[in-house]
N, C-alpha and C positions, 0 to 999 in steps of 0.2 A: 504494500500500500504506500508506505513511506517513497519508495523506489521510484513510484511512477509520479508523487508529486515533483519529490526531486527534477525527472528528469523533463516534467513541464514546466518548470524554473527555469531550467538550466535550457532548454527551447528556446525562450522569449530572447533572451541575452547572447545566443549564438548568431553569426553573421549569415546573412541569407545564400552570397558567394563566397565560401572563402576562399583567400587564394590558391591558386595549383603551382606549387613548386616541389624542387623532390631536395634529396642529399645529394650536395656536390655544387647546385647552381651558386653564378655569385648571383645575388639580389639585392635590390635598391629598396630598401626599408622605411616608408615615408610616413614616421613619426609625429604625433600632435605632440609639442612642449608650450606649457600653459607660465604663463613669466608673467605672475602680475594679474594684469586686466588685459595683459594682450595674449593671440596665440599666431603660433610661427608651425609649419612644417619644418623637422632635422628629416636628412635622408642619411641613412646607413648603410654604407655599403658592404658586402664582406660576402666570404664564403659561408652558406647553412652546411655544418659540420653536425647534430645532430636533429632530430625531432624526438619529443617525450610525450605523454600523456595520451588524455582520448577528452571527447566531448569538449565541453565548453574552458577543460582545464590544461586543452592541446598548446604547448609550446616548442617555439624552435630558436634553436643557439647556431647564432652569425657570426664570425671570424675575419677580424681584418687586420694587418699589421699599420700601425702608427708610430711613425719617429725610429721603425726598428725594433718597435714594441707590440706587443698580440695583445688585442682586445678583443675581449667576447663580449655579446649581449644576449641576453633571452629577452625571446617578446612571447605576449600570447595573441595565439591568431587570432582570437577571435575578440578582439578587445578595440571598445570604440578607439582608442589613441592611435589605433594604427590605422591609417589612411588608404594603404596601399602598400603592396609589393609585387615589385617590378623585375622580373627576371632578366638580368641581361645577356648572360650566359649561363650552359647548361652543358655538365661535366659524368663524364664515364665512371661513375664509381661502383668498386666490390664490395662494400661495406655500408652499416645500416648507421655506424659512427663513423666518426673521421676524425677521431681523438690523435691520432698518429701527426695529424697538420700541425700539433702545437709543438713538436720537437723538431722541427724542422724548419730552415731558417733559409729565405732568397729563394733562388729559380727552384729550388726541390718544395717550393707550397706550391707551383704549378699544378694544375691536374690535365688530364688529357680533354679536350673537346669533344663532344657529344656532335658525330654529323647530323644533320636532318636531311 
């Protein structure tokens, strides 16, 4: 009983599209940041190295190098602040993580291109 109020809760709050991207793509992450009484679009760029969860609690971890430095972020997809993501490209991978990109450092975070 509890189960299925639950998960008509959790209905209303989910995104009617959410986006299609897999593990591997780099993506353009186009964040709402709330400053004040103003609001600004950030866009994130990086590789999604993994995805976790299910339902309305579904997130994914983006990877970028800055200054020489690895930044990750999680977003949840399905959350009003994300505006949009934008695939730019889209990468050949064997794995469901991509934990291995954080010890790795220059031309070896390459991954292989996905033709179409």
């Amino acid at each position: 009983m509890t189960h299925k109020i639950l998960e008509l809760v959790e209905q209303s709050s989910m995104k009617e599209d959410p986006p299609q991207f897999e593990i591997g793509d780099t993506v353009d992450v186009h964040c709402l940041i709330l400053e004040g009484e103003k609001k600004r679009t950030q866009v994130f760029t990086g590789t999604v190295i993994a995805r976790s969860g299910g339902g309305v609690k579904e997130m994914f971890t983006v990877r970028r190098i800055v200054a020489g430095q690895g930044v990750e972020r999680k977003f949840p997809i399905h959350s009003p602040r994300i505006t949009k993501v934008e695939v730019k490209r889209s990468s050949v991978v064997r794995r469901a993580k991509l934990y291995f990109l954080r010890d790795r450092v220059g031309k070896a975070v390459r991954l292989r291109e996905r033709r179409k």
